[in-house]
C-alpha positions as CSV (number, residue, x, y, z in Angstrom):
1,X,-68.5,-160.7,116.4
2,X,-70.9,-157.7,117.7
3,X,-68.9,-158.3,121.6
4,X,-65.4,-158.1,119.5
5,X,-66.4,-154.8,118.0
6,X,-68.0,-153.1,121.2
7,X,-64.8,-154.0,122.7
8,X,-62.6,-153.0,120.5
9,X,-64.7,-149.5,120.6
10,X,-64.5,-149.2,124.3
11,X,-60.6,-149.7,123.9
12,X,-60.3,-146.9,121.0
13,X,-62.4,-144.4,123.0
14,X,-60.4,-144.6,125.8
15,X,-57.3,-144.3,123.9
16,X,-58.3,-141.3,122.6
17,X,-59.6,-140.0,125.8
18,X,-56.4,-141.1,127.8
19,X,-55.2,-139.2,124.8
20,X,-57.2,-136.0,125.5
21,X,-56.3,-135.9,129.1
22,X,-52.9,-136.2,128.5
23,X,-52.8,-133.5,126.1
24,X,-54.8,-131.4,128.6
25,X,-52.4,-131.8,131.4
26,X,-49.2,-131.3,129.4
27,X,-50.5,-127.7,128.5
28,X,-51.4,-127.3,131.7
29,X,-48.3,-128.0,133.1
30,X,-46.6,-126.1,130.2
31,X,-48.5,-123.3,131.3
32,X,-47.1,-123.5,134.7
33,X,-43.6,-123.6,133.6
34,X,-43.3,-121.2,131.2
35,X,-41.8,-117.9,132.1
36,X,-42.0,-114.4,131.0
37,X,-40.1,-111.1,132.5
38,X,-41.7,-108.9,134.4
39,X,-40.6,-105.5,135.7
40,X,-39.2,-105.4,139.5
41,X,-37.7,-103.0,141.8
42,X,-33.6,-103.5,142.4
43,X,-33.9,-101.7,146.3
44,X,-37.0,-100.9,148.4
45,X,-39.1,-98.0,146.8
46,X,-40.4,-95.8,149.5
47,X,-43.5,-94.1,148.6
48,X,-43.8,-90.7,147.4
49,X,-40.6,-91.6,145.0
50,X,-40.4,-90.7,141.7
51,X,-39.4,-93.7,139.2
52,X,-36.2,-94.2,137.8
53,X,-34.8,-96.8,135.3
54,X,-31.8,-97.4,137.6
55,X,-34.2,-98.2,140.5
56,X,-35.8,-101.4,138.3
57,X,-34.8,-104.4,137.0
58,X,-36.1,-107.6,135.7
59,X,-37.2,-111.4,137.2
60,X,-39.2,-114.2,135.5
61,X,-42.1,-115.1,136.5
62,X,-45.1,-117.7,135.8
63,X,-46.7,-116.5,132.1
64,X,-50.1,-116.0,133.6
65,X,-48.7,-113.6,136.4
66,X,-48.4,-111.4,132.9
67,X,-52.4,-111.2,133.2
68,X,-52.4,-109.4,136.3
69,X,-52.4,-105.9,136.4
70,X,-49.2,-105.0,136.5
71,X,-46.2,-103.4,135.0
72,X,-44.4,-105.4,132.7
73,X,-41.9,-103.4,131.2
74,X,-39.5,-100.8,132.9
75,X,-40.7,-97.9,130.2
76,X,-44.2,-98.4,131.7
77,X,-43.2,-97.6,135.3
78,X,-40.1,-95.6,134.4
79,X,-41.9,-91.5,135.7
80,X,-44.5,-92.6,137.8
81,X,-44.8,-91.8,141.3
82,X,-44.8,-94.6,144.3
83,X,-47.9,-94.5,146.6
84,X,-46.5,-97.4,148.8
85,X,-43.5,-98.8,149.1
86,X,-42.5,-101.2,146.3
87,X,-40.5,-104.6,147.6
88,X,-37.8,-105.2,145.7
89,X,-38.2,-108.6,143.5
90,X,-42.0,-108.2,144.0
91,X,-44.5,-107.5,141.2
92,X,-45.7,-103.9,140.7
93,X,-49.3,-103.5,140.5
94,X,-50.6,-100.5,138.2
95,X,-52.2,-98.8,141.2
96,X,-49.0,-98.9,143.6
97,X,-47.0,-96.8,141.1
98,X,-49.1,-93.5,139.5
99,X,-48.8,-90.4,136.9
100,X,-47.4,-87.6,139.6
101,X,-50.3,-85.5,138.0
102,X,-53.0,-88.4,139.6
103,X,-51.2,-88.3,143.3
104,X,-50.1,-84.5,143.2
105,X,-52.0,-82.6,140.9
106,X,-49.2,-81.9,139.1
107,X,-46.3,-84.0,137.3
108,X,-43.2,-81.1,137.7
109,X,-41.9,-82.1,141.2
110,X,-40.6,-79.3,141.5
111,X,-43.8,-77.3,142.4
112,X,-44.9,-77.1,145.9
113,X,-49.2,-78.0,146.1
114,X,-50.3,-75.0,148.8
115,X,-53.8,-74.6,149.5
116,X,-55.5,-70.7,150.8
117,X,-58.9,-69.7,152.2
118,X,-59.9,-66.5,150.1
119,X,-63.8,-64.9,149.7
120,X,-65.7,-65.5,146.6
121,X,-65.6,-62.2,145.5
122,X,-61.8,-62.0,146.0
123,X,-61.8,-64.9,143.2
124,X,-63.3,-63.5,140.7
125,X,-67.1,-63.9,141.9
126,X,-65.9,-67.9,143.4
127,X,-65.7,-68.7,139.5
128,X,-62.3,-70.0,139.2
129,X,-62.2,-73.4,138.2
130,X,-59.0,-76.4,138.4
131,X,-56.9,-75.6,135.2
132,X,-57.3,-71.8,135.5
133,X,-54.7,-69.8,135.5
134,X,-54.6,-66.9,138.0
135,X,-52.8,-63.9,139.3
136,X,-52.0,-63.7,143.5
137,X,-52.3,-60.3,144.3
138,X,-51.3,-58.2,147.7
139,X,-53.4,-55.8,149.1
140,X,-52.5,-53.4,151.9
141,X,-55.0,-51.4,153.5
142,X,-54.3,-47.6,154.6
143,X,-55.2,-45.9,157.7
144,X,-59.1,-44.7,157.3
145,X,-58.0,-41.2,158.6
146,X,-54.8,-38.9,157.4
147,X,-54.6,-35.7,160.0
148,X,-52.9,-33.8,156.8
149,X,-56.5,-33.6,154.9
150,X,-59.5,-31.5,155.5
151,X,-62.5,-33.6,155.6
152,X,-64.2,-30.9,154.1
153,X,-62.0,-31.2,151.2
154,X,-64.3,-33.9,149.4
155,X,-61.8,-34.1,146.3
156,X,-58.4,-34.5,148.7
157,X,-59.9,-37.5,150.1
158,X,-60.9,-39.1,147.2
159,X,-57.3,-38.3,145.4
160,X,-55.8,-40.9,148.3
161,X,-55.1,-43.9,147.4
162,X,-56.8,-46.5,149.9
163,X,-54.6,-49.4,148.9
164,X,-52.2,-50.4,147.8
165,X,-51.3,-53.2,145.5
166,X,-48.8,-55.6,144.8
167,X,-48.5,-58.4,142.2
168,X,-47.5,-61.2,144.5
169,X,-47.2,-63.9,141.8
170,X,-48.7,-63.7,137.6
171,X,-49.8,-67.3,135.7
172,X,-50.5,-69.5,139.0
173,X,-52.2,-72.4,137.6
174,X,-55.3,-73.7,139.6
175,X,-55.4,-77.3,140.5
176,X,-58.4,-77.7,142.9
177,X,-61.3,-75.6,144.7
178,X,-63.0,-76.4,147.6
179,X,-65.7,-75.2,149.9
180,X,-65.3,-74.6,153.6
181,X,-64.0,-78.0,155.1
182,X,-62.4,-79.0,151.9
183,X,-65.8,-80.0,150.5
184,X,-66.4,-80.0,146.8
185,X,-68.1,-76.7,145.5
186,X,-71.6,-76.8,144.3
187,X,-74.1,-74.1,142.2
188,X,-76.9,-73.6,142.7
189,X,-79.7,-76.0,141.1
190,X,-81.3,-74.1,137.7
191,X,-85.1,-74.6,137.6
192,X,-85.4,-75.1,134.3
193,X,-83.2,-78.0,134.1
194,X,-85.6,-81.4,133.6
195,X,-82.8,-83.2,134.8
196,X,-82.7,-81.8,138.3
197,X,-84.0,-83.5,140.6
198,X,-86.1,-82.9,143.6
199,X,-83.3,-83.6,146.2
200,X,-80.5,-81.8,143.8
201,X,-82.4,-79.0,144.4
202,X,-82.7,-78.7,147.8
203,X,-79.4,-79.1,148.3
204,X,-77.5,-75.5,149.5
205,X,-75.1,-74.9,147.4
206,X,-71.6,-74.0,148.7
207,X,-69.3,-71.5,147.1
208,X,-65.7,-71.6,146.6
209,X,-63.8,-70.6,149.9
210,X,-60.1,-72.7,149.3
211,X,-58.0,-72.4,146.7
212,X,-55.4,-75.2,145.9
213,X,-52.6,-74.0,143.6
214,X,-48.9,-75.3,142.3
215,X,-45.9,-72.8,142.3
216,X,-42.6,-72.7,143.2
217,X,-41.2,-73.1,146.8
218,X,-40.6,-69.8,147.1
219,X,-44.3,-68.6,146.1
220,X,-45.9,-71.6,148.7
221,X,-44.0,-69.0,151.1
222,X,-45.2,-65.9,150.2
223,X,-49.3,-66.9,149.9
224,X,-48.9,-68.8,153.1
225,X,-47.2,-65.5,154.8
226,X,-50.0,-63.7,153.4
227,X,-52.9,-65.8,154.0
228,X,-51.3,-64.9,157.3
229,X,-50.8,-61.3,157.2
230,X,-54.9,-61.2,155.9
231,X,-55.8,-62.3,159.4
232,X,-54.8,-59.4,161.2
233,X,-57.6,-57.4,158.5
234,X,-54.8,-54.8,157.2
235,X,-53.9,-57.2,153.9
236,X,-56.1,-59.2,151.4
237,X,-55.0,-61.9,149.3
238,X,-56.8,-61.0,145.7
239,X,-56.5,-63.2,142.5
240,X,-57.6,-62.4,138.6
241,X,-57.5,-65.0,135.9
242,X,-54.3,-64.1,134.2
243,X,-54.1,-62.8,130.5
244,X,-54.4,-65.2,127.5
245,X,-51.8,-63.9,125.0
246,X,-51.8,-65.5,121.4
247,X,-49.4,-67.8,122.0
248,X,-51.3,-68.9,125.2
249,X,-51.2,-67.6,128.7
250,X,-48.7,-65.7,130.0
């Protein structure tokens, strides 16, 4: 009687463990066959391509290829900017297609990025900051001398004008600085600052010597020209921070 019963337990635990594996393996291999859509390219992508609907499409795909991180709708991608080129048919991962802003400093495509060496205090004592928005001025330097004045005439000298002045471009916005070599600008370490530390401190600090803006075509022309003309000594490049007007700058 006591041998029927283990047996019979034996054969009811392994039913139900047979049972258990079975279940197991079925949702694993419904797992494996169920589908979802994911987002594709139709046509190879080539990088630096911004994304439009009528470049994607859709293909299934195993339901945990949804856990990756990828796009999975077309809205998602639909805007962003290719950094590599996109396959068509293959998955696109989140870091293969990015906001413009994130790759180009900008998301209008239609500004040109242009980058200028300028003096600290031609920008505003090197305080000009990514996000500012500036004004590109063009100064031309006169002669020192003018055979037509006296030099004893004090007042005649002082009535001529030195310069003179041009607004090259108004409401440039600011989308980087740099230091010479395109290395990040620093300030100088405050004393009183606990949080300082020893090697913070003794590090020099490097001041704004590149300025990296986003204009029109047209403008990327006229600083590069004049980042040109400032070499031969008789032009400077000079920038402000623009007006704020109520209605925000101008």
């Amino acid at each position: 009687m006591k041998r029927h019963a283990v047996t019979l337990f034996i054969a009811v635990f392994s039913l139900l463990a047979a049972l258990g594996a079975g279940a197991i393996a079925q949702n694993q291999y419904q797992t494996l066959i169920a589908t979802t859509d994911l987002v594709v390219p139709q046509f190879e992508i080539p990088p630096y391509t911004v994304i439009t609907r009528s470049m994607l499409t859709v293909r299934a795909f195993p339901a945990p290829m949804a856990q990756e991180p990828v796009y999975r709708e077309a809205s998602e991608v639909i805007g962003r900017l290719s950094v590599v080129t996109l396959v068509p048919d293959e998955l696109i991962y989140r870091h293969h297609a990015v906001a413009p802003q994130a790759f180009r400093y900008t998301d209008d495509e239609r500004l040109e990025i242009v980058s200028f060496p300028i003096s600290p205090e031609q920008a505003v004592g090197g305080q000009v900051r990514a996000g500012h928005r500036i004004n590109v001025y063009r100064v031309a330097l006169s002669p020192a001398t003018n055979p037509n004045v006296g030099i004893a005439d004090p007042r005649a000298w002082l009535a001529l004008a030195g310069a003179g002045v041009e607004l090259l471009e108004p409401n440039v916005l600011v989308v980087d600085v740099r230091s010479t070599q395109g290395a990040p600008i620093t300030s100088p370490a405050s004393p009183s600052d606990p949080s300082t530390t020893g090697a913070a401190q003794s590090t020099s600090p490097r001041p704004l010597t590149i300025l990296t803006v986003a204009v029109p075509p047209t403008v990327a022309l006229d600083i590069i020209r004049l980042s040109g003309e400032a070499r031969g000594g008789r032009f400077l490049l000079w920038v402000t921070l623009a007006p704020v007007t109520e209605n925000g700058t101008r």
